[in-house]
C-alpha positions in Angstrom: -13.0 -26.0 4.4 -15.6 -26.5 1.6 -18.4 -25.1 3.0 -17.2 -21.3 3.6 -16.8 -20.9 -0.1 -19.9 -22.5 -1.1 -21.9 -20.0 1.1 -19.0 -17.2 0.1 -20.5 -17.9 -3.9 -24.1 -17.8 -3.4 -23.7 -15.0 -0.9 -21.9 -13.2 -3.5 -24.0 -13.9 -6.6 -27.1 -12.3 -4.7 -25.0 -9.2 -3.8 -23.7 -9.1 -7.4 -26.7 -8.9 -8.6 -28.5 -6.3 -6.4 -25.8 -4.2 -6.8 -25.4 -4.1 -10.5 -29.2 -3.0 -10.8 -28.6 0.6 -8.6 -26.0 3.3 -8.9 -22.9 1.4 -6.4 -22.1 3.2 -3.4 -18.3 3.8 -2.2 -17.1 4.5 1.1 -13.3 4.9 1.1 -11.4 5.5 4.9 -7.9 7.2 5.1 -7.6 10.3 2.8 -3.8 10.4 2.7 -0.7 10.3 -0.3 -2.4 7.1 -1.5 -5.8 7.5 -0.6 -6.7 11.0 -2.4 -5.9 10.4 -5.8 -7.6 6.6 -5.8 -11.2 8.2 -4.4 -10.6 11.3 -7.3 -10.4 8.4 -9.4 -13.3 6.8 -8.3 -15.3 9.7 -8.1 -14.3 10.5 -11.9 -15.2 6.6 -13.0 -19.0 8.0 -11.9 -19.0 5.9 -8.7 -21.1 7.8 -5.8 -18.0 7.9 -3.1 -18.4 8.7 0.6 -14.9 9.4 2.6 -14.0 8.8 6.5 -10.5 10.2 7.7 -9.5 11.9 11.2 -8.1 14.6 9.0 -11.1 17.3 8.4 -9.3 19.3 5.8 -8.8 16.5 3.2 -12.2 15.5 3.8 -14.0 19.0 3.3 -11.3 18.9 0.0 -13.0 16.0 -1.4 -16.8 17.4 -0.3 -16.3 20.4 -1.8 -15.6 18.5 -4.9 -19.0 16.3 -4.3 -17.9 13.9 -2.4 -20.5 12.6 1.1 -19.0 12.8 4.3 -19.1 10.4 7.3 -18.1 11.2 11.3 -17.1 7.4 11.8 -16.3 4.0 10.2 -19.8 2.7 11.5 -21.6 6.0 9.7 -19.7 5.3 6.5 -21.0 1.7 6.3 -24.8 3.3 5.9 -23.4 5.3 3.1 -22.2 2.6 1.3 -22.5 -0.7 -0.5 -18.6 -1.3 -0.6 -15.9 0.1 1.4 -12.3 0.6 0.7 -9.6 0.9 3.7 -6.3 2.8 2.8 -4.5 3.1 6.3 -1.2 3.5 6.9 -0.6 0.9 10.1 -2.0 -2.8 11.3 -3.2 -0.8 14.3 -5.8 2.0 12.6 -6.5 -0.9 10.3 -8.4 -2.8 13.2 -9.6 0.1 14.8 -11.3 1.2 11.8 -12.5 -2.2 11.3 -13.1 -3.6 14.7 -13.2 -0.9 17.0 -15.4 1.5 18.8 -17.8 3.1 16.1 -16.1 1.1 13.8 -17.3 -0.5 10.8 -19.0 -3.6 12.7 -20.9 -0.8 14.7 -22.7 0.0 11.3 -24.8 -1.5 8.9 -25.3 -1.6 5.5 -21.8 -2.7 3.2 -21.3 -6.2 2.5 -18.0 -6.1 1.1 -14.7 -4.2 2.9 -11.7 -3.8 0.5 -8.7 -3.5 2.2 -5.8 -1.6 0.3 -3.5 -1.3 3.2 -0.5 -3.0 4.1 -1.4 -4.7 7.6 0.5 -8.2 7.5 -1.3 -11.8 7.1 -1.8 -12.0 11.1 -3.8 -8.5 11.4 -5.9 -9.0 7.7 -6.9 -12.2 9.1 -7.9 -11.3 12.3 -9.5 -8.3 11.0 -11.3 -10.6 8.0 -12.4 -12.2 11.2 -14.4 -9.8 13.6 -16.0 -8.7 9.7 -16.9 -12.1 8.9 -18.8 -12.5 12.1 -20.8 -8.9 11.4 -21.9 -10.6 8.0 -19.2 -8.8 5.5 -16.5 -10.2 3.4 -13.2 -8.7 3.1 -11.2 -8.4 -0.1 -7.9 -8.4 1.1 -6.0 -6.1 -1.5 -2.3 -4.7 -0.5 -1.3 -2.4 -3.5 2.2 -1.6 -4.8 3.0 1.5 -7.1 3.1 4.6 -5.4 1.5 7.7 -5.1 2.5 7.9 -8.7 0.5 4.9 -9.2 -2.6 5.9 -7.8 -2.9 8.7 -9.9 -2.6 7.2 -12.8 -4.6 4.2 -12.0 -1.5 1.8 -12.7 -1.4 0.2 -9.1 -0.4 -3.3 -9.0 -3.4 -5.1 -6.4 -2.8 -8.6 -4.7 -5.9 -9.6 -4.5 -7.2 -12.3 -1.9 -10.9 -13.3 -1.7 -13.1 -16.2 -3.1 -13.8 -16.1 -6.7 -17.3 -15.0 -7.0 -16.2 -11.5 -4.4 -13.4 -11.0 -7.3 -15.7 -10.3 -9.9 -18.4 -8.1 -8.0 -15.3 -6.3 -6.9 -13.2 -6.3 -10.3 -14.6 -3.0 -11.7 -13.7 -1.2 -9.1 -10.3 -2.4 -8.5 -9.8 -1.9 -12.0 -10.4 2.1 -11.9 -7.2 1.8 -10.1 -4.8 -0.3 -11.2 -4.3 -4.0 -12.4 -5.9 -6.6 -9.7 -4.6 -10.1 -9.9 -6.3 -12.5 -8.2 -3.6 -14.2 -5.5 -5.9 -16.5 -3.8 -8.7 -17.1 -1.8 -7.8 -16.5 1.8 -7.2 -13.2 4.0 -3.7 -12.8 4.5 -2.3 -14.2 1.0 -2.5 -10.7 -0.5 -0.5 -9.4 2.4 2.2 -11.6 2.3 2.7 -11.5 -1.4 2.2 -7.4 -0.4 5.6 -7.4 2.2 7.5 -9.5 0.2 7.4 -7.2 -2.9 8.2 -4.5 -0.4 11.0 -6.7 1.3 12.4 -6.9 -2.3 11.8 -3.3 -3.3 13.8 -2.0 -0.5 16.7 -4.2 -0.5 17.0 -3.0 -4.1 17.1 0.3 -2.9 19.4 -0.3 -0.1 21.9 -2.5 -2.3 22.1 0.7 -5.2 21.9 3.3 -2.7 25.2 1.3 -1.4 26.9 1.0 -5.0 26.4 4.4 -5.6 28.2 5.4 -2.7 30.9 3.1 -2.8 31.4 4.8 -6.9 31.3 8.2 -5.4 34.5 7.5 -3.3 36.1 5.5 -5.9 35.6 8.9 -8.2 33.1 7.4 -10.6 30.4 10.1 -11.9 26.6 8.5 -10.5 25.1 9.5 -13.6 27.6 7.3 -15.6 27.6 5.0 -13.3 23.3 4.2 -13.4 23.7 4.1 -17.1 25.7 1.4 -17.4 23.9 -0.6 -14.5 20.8 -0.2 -16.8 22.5 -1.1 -19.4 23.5 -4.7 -17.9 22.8 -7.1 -15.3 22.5 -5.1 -12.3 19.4 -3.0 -12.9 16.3 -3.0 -11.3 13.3 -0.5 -10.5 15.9 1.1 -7.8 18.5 2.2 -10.7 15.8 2.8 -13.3 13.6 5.1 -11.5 14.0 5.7 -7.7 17.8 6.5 -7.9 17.3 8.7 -11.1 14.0 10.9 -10.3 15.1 11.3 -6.7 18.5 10.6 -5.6 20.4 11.9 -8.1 18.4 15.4 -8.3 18.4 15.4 -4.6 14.8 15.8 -4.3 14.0 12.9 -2.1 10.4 13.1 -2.9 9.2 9.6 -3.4 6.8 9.7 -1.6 7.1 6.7 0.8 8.4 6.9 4.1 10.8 5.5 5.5 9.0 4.8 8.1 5.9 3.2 6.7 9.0 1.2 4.9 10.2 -0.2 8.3 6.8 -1.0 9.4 6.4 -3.2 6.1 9.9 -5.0 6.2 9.2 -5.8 10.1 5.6 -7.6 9.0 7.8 -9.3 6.4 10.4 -11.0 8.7 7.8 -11.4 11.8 6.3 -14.2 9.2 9.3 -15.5 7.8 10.5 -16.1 11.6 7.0 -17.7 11.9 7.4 -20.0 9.0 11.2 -21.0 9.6 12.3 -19.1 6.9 16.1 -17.7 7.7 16.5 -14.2 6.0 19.6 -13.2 6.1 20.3 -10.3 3.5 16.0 -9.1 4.8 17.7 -8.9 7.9 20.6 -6.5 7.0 17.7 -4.4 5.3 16.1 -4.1 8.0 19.2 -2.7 10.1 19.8 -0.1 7.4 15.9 1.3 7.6 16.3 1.2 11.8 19.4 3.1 11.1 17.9 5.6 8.5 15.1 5.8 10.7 16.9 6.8 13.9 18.7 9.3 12.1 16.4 11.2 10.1 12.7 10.3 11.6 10.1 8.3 10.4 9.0 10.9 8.0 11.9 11.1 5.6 11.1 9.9 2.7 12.5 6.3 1.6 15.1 7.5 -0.8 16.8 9.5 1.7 18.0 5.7 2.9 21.3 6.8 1.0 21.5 9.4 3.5 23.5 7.5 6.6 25.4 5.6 4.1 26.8 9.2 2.9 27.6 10.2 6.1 29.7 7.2 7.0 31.7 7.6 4.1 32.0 11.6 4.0 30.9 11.9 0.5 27.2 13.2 -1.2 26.0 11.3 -4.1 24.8 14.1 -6.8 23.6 13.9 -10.4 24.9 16.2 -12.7 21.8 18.4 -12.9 21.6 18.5 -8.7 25.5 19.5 -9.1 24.6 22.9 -11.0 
């Protein structure tokens, strides 16, 4: 277990220094929510950025605004020194990575920074197949929203030897605040699901109390002030339930199904580790519910939707009440 690091540091401190002497090269994969506004960023830091996504209209948006262009994974690794994954499933993930014209089918980066939420099992397998194609992978899960990305406050799990970290640190700080989790594949991930896990059940627990005051007559508005004021808050009642329950707007910008996928990665590893999760498990009922009802699309805050429904009453800030 010594010796991957040991060649892991001198790899890297050759890299580090090739790379500091020309003008760094950016490839960035999946142009969605998440993934616009971090290569805008990029792009605006005065990093050369190159962009891959099946969707040809965000990717003539960004090449209109100077950005290069590449038909496949394996074309953007010639474009690049360092390339950054933002994909929305464990399955485009290794496709992207692994498969047919993917990024082993190229040559040229040395480093692959993974900002998805895959799971430990897929980032490692993943870390893998790049591993045996000569490049590292950062393994870097973010958490902050859309929101987030644009304003370059993302919180990044990072997972990757030392020496990787700091060639990589520049970058990752154009984006948000990295903090370096460990040195394996897969630790970003699982610190990545658990926020999530916790995040949600947040969510699901307010959405629930809001509810619940509804019936009983209580005004919401009233109602999230004092929970702010006390014990019970959290970034559910100070932001989520505020900005887009309460006004109705339900425009997050997370979906409840991208949630779902993210709470299933969570509990598939604490089943694997022997970890009972019993309150993870009733969060996970109430996305499959939300999910059934209002399709994978919806956006996550709309999760106080069913819970309306079965109690015959709409939860409505003052402001969304006219």
């Amino acid at each position: 277990m010594r010796e991957r690091p040991e060649r892991g540091h001198e790899l890297h401190q050759t890299y580090k220094a090739e790379i500091t002497m020309t003008n760094l090269k950016l490839g960035f994969a999946g142009i969605g929510r998440m993934g616009m506004p971090m290569v805008k960023r990029l792009a605006a830091a005065g990093y050369t950025v190159s962009v891959y996504d099946t969707n040809d209209a965000v990717v003539s948006a960004l090449t209109r605004e100077g950005a290069g262009r590449a038909k496949t994974p394996a074309e953007l690794m010639g474009l690049s020194d360092v390339i950054l994954l933002s994909l929305p499933t464990p399955e485009i993930v290794h496709a992207v990575a692994l498969g047919s014209n993917g990024l082993v089918s190229g040559k040229g980066a040395k480093i692959v920074i993974d900002l998805s939420t895959t799971g430990p099992r897929t980032e490692r397998q993943v870390a893998e197949g790049l591993r045996a194609a000569g490049i590292t992978t950062v393994d870097c899960p973010v958490s902050g929203g859309v929101g987030g990305a644009e304003k370059g406050t993302l919180a990044m799990m990072v997972a990757c030897d030392v020496s990787t970290m700091e060639t990589v640190r520049p970058i990752l700080e154009t984006l948000g605040k990295p903090i370096h989790v460990g040195a394996e594949p897969g630790m970003g991930q699982m610190m990545k699901v658990i926020n999530n896990l916790m995040s949600v059940t947040a969510l699901s627990i307010a959405s629930e109390a809001l509810v619940l005051a509804t019936k009983a007559g209580l005004d919401p508005d009233i109602l999230i002030e004092v929970i702010n004021s006390g014990s019970g808050s959290s970034n559910a009642t100070m932001t989520k339930i505020p900005k887009f329950v309460l006004t109705r707007g339900f425009d997050f910008g997370f979906s409840i199904g991208l949630s779902a996928k993210d709470i299933r990665l969570c509990l598939e590893e604490s089943d694997a580790l022997g970890v009972p999760m019993i309150v993870g498990g009733a969060v996970r009922q109430l996305l499959t519910v939300a999910k059934s009802d209002l399709g994978a699309d919806a956006d996550l805050t709309e999760i106080i939707k069913p819970i309306e429904g079965w109690a015959g009453v709409t939860v409505a800030g003052a402001k969304a009440r006219g």
